[in-house]
C-alpha positions as CSV (number, residue, x, y, z in Angstrom):
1,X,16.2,6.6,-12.3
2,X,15.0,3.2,-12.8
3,X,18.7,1.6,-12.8
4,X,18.1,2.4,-9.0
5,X,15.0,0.3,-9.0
6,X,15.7,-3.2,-10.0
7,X,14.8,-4.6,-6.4
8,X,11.0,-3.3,-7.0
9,X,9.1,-6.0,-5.8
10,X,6.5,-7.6,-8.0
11,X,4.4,-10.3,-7.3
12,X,3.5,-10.9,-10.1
13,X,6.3,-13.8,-10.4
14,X,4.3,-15.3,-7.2
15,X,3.2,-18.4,-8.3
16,X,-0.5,-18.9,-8.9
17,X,-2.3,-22.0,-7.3
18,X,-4.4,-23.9,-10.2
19,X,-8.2,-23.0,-9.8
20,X,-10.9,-25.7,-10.0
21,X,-13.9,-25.6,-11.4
22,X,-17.4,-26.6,-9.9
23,X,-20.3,-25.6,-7.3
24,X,-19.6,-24.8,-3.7
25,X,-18.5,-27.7,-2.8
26,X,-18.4,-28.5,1.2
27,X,-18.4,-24.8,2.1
28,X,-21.2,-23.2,3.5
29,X,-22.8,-20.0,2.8
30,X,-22.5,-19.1,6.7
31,X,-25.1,-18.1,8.7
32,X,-27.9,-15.6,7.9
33,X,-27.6,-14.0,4.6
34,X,-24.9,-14.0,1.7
35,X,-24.2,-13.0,-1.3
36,X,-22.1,-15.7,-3.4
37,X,-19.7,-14.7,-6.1
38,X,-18.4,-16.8,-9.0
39,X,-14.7,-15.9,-10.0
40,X,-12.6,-16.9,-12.7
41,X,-8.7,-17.0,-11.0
42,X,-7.6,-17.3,-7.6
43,X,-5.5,-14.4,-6.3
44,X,-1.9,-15.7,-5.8
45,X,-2.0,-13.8,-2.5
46,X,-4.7,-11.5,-0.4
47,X,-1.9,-8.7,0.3
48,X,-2.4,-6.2,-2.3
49,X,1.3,-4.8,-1.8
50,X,2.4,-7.6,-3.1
51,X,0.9,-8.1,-6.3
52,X,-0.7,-6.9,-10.1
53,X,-3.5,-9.4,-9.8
54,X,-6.8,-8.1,-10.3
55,X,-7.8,-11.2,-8.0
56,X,-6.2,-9.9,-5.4
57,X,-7.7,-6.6,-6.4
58,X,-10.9,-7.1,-6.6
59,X,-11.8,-9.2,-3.5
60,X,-9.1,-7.5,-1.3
61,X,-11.0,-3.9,-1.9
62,X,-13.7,-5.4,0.2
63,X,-11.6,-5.6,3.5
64,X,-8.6,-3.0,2.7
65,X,-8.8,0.6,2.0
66,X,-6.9,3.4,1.0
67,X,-6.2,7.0,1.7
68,X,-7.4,8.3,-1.4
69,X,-8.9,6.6,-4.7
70,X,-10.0,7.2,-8.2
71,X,-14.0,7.6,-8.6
72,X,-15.8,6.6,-12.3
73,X,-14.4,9.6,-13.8
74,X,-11.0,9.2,-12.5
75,X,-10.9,12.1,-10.1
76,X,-9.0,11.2,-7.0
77,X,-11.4,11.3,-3.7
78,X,-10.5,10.8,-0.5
79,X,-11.5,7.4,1.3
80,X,-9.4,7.2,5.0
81,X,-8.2,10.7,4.3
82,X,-10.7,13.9,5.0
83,X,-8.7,16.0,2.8
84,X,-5.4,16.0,0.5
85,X,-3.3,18.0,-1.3
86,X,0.1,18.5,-3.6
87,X,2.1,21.9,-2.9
88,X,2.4,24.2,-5.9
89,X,6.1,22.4,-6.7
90,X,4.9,18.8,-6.5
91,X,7.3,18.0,-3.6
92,X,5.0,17.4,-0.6
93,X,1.6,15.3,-1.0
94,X,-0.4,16.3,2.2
95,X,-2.9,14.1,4.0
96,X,-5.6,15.0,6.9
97,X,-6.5,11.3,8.4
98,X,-10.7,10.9,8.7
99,X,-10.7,10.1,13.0
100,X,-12.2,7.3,14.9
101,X,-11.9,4.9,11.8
102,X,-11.8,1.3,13.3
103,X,-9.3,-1.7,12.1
104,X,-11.2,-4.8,11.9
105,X,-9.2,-5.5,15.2
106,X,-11.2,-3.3,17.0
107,X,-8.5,-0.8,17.4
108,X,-8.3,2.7,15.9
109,X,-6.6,3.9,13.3
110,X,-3.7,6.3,14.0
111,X,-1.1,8.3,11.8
112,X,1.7,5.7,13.1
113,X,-0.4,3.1,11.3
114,X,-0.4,4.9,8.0
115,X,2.6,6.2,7.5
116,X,4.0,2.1,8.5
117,X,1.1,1.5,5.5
118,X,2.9,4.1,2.7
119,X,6.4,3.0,4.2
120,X,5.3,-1.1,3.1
121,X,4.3,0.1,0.0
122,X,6.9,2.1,-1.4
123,X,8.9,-0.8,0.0
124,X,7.1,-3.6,-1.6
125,X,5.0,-2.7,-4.0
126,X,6.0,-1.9,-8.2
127,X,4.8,1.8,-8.2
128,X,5.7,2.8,-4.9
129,X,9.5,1.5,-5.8
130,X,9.4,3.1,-9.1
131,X,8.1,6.4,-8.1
132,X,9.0,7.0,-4.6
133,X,11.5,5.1,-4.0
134,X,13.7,8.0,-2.3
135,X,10.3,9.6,-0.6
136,X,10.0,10.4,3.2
137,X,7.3,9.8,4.5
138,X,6.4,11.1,8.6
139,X,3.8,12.5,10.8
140,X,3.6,16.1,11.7
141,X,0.7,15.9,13.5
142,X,-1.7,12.8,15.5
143,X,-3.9,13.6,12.6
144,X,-1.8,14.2,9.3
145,X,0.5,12.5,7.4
146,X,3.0,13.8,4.8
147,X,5.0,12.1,1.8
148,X,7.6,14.1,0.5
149,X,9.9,13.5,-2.5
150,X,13.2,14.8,-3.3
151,X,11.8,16.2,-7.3
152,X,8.8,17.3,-8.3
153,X,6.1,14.2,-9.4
154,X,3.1,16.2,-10.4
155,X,1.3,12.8,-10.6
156,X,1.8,11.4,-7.3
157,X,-1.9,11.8,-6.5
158,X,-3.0,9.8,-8.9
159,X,-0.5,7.0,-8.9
160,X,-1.2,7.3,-4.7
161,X,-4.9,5.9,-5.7
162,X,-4.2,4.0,-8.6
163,X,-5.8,0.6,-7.7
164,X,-3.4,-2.0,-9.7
165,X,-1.2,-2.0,-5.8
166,X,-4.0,-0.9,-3.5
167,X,-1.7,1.5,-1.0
168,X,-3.7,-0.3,2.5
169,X,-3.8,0.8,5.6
170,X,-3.0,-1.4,7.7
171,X,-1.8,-1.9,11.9
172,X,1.6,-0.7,11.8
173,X,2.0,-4.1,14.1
174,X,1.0,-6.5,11.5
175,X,3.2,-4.8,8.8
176,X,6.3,-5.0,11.0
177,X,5.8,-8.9,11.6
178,X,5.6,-9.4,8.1
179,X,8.4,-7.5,7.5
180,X,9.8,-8.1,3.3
181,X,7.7,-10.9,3.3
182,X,2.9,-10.8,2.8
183,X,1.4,-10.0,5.9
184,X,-0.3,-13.4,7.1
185,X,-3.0,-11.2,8.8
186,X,-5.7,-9.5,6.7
187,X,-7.0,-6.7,9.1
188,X,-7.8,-3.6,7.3
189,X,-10.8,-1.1,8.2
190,X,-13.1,-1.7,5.0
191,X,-17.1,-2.6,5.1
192,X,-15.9,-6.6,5.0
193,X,-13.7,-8.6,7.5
194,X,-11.6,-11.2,6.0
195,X,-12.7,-14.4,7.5
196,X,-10.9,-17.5,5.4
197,X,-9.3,-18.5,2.6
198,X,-9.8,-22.0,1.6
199,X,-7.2,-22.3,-1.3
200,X,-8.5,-23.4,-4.5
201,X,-11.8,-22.9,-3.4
202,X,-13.2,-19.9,-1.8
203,X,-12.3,-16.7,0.3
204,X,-15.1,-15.8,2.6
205,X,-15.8,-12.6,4.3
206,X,-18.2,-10.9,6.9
207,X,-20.5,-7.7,7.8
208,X,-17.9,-5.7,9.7
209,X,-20.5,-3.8,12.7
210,X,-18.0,-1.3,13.9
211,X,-17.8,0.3,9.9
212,X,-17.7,3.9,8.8
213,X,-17.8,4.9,5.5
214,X,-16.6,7.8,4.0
215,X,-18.8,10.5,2.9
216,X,-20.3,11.1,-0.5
217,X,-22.4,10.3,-3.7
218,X,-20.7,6.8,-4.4
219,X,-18.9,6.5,-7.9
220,X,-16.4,3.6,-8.3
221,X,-14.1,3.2,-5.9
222,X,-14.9,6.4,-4.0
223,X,-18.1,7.8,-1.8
224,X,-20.3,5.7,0.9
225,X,-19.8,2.2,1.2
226,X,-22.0,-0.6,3.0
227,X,-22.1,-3.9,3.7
228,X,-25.2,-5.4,3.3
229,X,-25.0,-9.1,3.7
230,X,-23.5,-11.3,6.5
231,X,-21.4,-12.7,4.3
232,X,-19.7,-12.5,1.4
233,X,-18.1,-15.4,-0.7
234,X,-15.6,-15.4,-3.8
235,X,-15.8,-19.2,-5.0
236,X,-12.9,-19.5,-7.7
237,X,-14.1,-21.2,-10.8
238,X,-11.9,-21.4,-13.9
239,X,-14.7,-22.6,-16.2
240,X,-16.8,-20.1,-17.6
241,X,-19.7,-22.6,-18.7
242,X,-19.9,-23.4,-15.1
243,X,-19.8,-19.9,-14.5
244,X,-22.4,-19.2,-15.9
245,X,-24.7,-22.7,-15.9
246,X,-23.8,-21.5,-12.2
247,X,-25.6,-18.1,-12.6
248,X,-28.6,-19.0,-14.5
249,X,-29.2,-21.6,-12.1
250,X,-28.9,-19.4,-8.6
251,X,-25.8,-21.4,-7.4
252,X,-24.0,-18.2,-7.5
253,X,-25.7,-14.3,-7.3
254,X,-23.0,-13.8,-9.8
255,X,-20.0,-14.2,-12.1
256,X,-17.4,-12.3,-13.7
257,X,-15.5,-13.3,-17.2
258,X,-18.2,-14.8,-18.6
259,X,-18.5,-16.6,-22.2
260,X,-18.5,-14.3,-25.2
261,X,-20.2,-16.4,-27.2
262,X,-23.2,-16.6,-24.7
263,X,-23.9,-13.3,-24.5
264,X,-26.4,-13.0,-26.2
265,X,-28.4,-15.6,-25.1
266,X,-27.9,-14.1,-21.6
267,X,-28.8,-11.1,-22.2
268,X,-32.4,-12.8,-23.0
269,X,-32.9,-14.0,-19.2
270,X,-34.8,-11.8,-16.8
271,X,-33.4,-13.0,-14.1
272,X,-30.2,-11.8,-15.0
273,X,-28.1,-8.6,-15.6
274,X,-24.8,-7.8,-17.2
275,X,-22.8,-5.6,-16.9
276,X,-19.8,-4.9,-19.9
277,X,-17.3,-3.1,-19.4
278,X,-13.6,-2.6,-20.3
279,X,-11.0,-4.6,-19.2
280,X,-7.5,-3.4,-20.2
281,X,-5.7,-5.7,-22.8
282,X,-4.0,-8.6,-23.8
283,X,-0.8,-8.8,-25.2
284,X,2.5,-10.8,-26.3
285,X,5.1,-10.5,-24.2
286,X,8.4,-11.2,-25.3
287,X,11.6,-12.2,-23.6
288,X,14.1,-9.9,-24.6
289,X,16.7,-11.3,-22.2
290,X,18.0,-14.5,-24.7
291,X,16.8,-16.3,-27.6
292,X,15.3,-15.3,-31.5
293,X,13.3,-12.4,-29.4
294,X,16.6,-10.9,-27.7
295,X,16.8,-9.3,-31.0
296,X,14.4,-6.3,-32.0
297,X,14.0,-7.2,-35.7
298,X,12.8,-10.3,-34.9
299,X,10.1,-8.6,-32.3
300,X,9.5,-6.3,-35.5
301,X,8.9,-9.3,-37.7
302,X,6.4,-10.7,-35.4
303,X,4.2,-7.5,-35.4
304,X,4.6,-7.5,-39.6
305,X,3.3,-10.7,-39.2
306,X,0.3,-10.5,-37.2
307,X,-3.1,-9.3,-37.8
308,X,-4.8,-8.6,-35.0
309,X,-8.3,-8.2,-36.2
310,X,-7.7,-12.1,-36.5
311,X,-6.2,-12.7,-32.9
312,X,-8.9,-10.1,-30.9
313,X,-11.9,-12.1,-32.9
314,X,-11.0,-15.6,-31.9
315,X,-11.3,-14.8,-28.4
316,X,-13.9,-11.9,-27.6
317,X,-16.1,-12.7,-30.9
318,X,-17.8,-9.8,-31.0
319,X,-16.4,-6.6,-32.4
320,X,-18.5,-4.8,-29.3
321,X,-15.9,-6.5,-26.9
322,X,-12.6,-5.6,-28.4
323,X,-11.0,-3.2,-30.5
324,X,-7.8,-2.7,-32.1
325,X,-6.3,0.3,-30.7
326,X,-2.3,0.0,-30.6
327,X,-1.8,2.8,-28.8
328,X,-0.6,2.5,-24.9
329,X,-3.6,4.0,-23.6
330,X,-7.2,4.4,-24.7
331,X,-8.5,7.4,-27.1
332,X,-10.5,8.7,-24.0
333,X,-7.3,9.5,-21.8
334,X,-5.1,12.4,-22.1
335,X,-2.3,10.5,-22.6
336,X,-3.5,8.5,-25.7
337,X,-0.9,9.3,-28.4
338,X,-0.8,7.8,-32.5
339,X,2.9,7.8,-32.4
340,X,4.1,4.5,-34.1
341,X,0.9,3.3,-34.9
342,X,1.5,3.4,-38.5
343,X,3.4,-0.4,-37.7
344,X,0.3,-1.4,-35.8
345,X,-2.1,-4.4,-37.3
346,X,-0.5,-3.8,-41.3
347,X,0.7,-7.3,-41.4
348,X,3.3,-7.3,-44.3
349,X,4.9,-10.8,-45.6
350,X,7.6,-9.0,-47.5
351,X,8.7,-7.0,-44.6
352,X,8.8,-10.0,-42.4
353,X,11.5,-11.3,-44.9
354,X,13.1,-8.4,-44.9
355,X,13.1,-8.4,-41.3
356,X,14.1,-12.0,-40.4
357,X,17.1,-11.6,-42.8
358,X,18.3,-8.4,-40.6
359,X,18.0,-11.2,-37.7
360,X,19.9,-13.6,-39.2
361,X,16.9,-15.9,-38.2
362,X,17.9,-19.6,-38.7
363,X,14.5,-21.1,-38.0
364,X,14.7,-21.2,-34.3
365,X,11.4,-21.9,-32.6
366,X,9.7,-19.8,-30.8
367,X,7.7,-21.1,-28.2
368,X,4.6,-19.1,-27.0
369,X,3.4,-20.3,-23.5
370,X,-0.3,-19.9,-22.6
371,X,-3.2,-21.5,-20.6
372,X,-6.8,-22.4,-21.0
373,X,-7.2,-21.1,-17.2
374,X,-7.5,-17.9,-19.6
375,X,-9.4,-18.3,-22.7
376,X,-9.2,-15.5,-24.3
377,X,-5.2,-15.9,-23.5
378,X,-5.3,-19.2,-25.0
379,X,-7.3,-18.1,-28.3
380,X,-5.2,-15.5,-29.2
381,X,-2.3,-17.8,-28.9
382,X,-3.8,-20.4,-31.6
383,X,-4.2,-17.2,-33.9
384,X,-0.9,-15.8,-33.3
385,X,1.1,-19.2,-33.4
386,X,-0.9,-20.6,-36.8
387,X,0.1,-16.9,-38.4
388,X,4.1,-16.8,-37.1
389,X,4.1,-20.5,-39.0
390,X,2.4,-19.0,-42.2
391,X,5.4,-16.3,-42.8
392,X,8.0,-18.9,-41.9
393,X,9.0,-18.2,-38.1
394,X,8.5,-22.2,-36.7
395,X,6.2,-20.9,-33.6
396,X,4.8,-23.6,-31.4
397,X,2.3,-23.5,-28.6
398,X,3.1,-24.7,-24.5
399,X,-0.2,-24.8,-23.1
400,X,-0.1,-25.6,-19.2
401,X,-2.2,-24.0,-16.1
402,X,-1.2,-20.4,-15.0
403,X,0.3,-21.3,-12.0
404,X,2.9,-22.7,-14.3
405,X,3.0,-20.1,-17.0
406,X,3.7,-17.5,-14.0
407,X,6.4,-19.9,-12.7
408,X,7.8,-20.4,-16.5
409,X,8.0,-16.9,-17.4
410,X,10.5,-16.1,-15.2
411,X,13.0,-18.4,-16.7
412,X,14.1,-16.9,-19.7
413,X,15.3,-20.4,-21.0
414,X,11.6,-21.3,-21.4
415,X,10.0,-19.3,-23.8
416,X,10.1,-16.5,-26.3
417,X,6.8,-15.2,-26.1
418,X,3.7,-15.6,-23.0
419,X,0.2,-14.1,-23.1
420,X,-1.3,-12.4,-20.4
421,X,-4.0,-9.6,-20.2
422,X,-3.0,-5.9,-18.1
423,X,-6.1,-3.9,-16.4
424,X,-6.8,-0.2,-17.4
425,X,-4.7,2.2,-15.6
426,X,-4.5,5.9,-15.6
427,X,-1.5,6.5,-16.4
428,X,0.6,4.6,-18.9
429,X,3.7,4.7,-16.0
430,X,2.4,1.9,-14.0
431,X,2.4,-0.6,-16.6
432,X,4.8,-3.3,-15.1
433,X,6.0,-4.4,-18.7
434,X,8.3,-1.3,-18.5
435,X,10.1,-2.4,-15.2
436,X,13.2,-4.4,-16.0
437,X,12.9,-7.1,-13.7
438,X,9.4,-8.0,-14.9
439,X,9.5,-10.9,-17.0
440,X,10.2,-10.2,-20.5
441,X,13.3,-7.9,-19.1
442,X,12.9,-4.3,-20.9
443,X,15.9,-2.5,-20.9
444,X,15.7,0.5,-23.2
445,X,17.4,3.5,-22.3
446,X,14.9,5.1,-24.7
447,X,12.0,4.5,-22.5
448,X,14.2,5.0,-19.5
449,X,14.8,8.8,-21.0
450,X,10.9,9.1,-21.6
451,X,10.2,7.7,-18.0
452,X,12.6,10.1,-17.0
453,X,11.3,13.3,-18.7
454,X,7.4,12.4,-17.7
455,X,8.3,11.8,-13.4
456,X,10.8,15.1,-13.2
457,X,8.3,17.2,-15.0
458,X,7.6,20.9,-13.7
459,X,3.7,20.4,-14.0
460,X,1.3,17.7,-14.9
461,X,0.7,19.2,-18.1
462,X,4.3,19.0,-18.7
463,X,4.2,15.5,-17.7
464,X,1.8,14.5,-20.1
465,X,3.0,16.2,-22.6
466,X,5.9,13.9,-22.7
467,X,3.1,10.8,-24.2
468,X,4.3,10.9,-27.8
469,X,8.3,10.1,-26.7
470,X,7.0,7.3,-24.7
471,X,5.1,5.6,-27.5
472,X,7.9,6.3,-30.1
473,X,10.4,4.4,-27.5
474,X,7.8,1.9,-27.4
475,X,7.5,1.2,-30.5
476,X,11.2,1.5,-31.1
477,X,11.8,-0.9,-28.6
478,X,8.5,-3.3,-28.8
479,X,8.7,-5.0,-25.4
480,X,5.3,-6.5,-25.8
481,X,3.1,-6.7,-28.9
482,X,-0.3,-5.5,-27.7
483,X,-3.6,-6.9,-29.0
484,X,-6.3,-3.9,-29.0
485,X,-8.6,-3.5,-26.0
486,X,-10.9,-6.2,-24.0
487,X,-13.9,-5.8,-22.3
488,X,-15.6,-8.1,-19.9
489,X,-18.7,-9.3,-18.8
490,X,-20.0,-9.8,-15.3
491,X,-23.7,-11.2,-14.8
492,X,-25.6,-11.1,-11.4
493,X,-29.4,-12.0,-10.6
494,X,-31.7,-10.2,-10.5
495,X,-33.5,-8.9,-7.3
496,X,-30.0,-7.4,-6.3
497,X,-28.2,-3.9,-6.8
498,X,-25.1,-1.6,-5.7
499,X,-22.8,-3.5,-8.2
500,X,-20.6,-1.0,-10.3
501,X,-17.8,-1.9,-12.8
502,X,-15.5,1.0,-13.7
503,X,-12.4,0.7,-16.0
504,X,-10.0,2.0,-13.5
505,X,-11.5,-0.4,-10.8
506,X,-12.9,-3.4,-12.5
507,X,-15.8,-5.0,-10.3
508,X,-16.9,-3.4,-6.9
509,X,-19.5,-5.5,-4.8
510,X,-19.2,-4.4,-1.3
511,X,-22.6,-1.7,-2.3
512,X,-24.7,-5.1,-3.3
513,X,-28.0,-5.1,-1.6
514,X,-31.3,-6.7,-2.4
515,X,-33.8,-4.7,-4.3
C-alpha cells in the first residue's frame, strides 16, 4: 500500500526562514485590545495542508477549522460538522455540515466547499495520501458530505481529526487557485481572521464579528470557541531568555518553550502561570538512504551506545519534564506496546564492538546536524555525539539554523544522523518517520506489512491489536533512535484565562480572555 504513496506531500522539507530574537520591534499591537504571544519557531508556511509543523499548527487553528477534532480526552467531536458517523464496515465516514457557518470572506459555507477542502487534503497532505489516497469523496445532499474508501479503515475518524495536517475548510475558490501548490489566501471560518504575516517577525490576526462557534463544554480542540480580543499577535522569538525576560516584564501576555532551567524560579512569580504539559519527543533520525547508517548494525550500534538518561537530562533537566519511554507511543494509549524495548537505553560497549564489526565499520564519520534554534535539539546532540566518540564511532556535530538543517536533511550526502522533536499523536500511523520519502528514507517491508495489517483491519480493535508487530518492525528496522518523552512549558500573565494545552493539540489560545 504505501509503494503507491511515494508522491505524499510533506512539507516538512519546506524550508524554514531563520527566526530572530527580540521585542516587538516596529509592529504595532493594532488598535484596541490584544493579546501578544511570544513563539519559539516561525511556521515555514500558514497552510496547514502542507505541513507537520506545530507552528503552523498552532497559530493556523485560530483562523482554520475542521470538520471534526479530538477533545482533551481524545474523543472525536464535531466542530463544522453537526453530526458524523462510520458505517458498521468502515467504508463510508458520513458528515452532516453545521448551516449558516461564515468564511472570513463573508460568504457561507457550502458542501462544494468541503468536499474541495477533503479533496486538497488527501491530495496534499502526509495522512490524507497515506490513508485515503484511493477515497471518494462527494455530496449527496446541500447539507452532507461523504468520504468513502475502497477497504475498511476503522480509524478514519480519528486520523480525519488528528491535528498534526489540520483537514481546513476552506472556499473551494481559493483551493482551486492554489492548485499543488499553498494557498496564498488564509480565509477559513474560525474565531480569528488572518490579517498579516510579517516574515521573521510576527503573524497578526483579528476578532472575526460574523463568528459561530460550535456547541458544547469546551475541552481541547473541541466545544465553544471565542474571540475575545481585537487582535491577536504570534511574535516569533528563537531565544528562550528573551522569551521569558519578555514574559516577566509584560512585553508579551505569554510564551511557549520556555527555559527548563528557570522553572522554578518562574514558578515563584505571581504574575505568572505555567502551564506543563507533554510535548511528543525528540529523536535521531538517521539516513538510511547511503552512508555508515545505510546499514542497520550500524543503527544498532548507535542505540548500544547511547544512554538516554544522559541525552534527555542535558536538555529538559528535570526528571518531571522527560522520561525514557522507548516505546512508539505513551503508556496511557492503547496502542502503547513493550515489544523490543529490551534494546532500549542498555548501552553495551561490548555489543557495540560486536556490532560495528558486523558493519564492517572503517571509522567513517558520522555527522549529526542540529541547531541552537532548538535547544533541547542541540543538547541532546552534544550528549549523543561526545558518547558515539567514547565507543569508537568518530561522530561530529554540524550546528547551523533550522532553516538549513530542514534544507540539509533532504540531501542524503549531508549527514547520517539530524535531530528533531515529533508532537503526540493518537495513533502511532501518522508518524511521518515511517513514510519513505521523509527524510531519513524508511523502506522496510516489515513495517510496510504491519502498516498494512493495522489500515485493512475488520474493526478498530483488530486494528490496534496489530501494535506489537509494528514495534517489533520498528525495532528490527530502527529508522529513528527515539529519546523518551518531552514536555513543555508555556507561561502567560496573570489577569488572563481560557488558555488550554492538551497533548494531542499542544497550545490553544483563541478562549483567552481577561479575568
Amino acid at each position: 500500500m504505501r509503494r503507491l504513496l511515494l508522491g505524499a506531500l510533506l512539507a516538512a522539507l519546506l524550508p524554514l526562514s531563520a527566526c530572530t530574537g527580540g521585542g516587538l520591534g516596529d509592529a504595532q499591537r493594532g488598535t484596541g485590545n490584544s493579546f501578544i504571544v511570544a513563539w519559539n519557531a516561525q511556521p515555514p508556511t500558514l497552510d496547514p495542508l502542507m505541513t507537520t509543523s506545530t507552528a503552523t499548527r498552532d497559530i493556523a487553528r485560530n483562523f482554520f477549522e475542521p470538520l471534526i477534532t479530538i477533545d482533551a480526552d481524545n474523543q472525536v467531536k464535531p466542530v463544522l460538522a453537526d453530526s458524523f458517523s462510520l458505517s458498521d464496515d468502515g467504508t463510508l465516514v458520513s458528515f452532516t455540515l453545521r448551516e449558516n457557518v461564515k468564511f472570513h470572506d463573508g460568504s457561507t459555507m457550502e458542501a462544494e466547499d468541503v468536499v474541495a477542502s477533503l479533496e486538497a487534503w488527501i491530495a496534499k497532505a502526509s495522512v490524507g495520501q497515506l490513508f485515503f489516497s484511493e477515497a471518494d469523496v462527494s455530496s449527496p445532499a446541500p447539507d452532507k458530505v461523504e468520504i468513502r474508501l475502497p477497504d475498511p479503515l476503522f480509524v478514519a475518524l480519528p486520523l480525519l481529526a488528528d491535528q498534526g495536517q489540520l483537514p481546513a475548510i476552506q472556499p473551494k475558490e481559493i483551493l482551486e487557485a492554489a492548485g499543488d501548490d499553498p494557498v496564498e489566501k488564509f480565509v477559513g471560518t474560525g474565531p480569528y481572521t488572518m490579517e498579516k504575516w510579517n516574515t521573521d517577525q510576527y503573524v497578526q490576526m483579528a476578532h472575526f464579528d460574523d463568528y459561530v462557534s460550535p456547541g458544547g463544554e469546551t475541552s481541547g480542540t473541541a466545544g465553544s470557541r471565542e474571540a475575545a480580543f481585537d487582535s491577536m499577535f504570534f511574535y516569533f522569538v528563537n531565544d528562550p531568555s528573551t522569551r521569558m525576560s519578555g514574559l516577566q516584564t509584560g512585553e508579551y501576555d505569554a510564551a511557549n518553550a520556555l527555559p527548563p532551567d528557570n522553572l522554578e524560579m518562574l514558578e515563584g512569580d505571581e504574575n505568572i502561570n505555567l502551564t506543563t504539559g507533554d510535548n511528543g519527543f525528540n529523536a535521531a533520525i538517521f539516513n538510511k538512504k547511503s552512508g555508515v547508517m545505510a546499514d542497520p548494525n550500524m543503527r544498532r550500534a548507535v542505540l548500544a551506545a547511547t544512554n538516554i538518561d544522559d541525552i534527555q537530562k542535558a536538555a529538559f533537566s528535570s526528571e518531571k519534564l522527560y522520561d525514557t519511554n522507548g516505546a512508539l507511543m505513551p503508556k496511557s494509549s492503547e496502542w502503547y506496546s513493550d515489544e523490543g524495548l529490551e534494546t532500549y537505553n542498555h548501552p553495551d560497549p561490548e555489543q557495540v564492538d560486536e556490532l560495528l564489526d558486523k558493519a564492517d565499520y572503517n571509522g567513517e564519520e558520522v555527522r549529526i546536524l542540529t541547531s541552537r534554534e532548538y535547544e533541547e535539539h542541540y543538547n541532546n546532540a552534544v550528549v549523543m555525539n561526545q558518547q558515539l566518540n567514547d565507543v569508537g564511532i568518530k561522530s561530529r556535530l554540524i550546528v547551523t539554523d533550522w532553516a538549513t538543517v530542514l534544507q540539509s536533511r533532504t540531501d542524503d550526502k549531508s549527514y547520517e544522523i539530524f535531530i528533531t522533536g515529533f508532537s503526540p499523536t493518537s495513533t502511532p500511523l501518522t508518524q511521518v518517520f515511517f513514510d519513505p520519502i521523509w527524510p531519513g528514507w524508511t523502506e522496510s517491508p516489515e513495517i510496510d506489512d504491519a502498516f498494512d495489517t493495522i489500515v485493512h483491519a475488520q474493526s478498530g480493535d483488530q486494528a490496534v491489536s496489530a501494535k506489537d508487530d509494528l514495534q517489533k518492525a520498528f525495532y528490527d528496522y530502527l529508522p529513528v533512535l527515539k529519546f523518551g518523552a518531552r514536555s513543555t512549558t508555556t507561561g502567560i500573565r496573570s489577569g488572563f484565562t481560557g488558555h488550554e494545552f492538551t497533548a494531542a493539540s499542544g497550545d490553544i489560545f483563541y478562549n483567552v480572555r481577561t479575568e
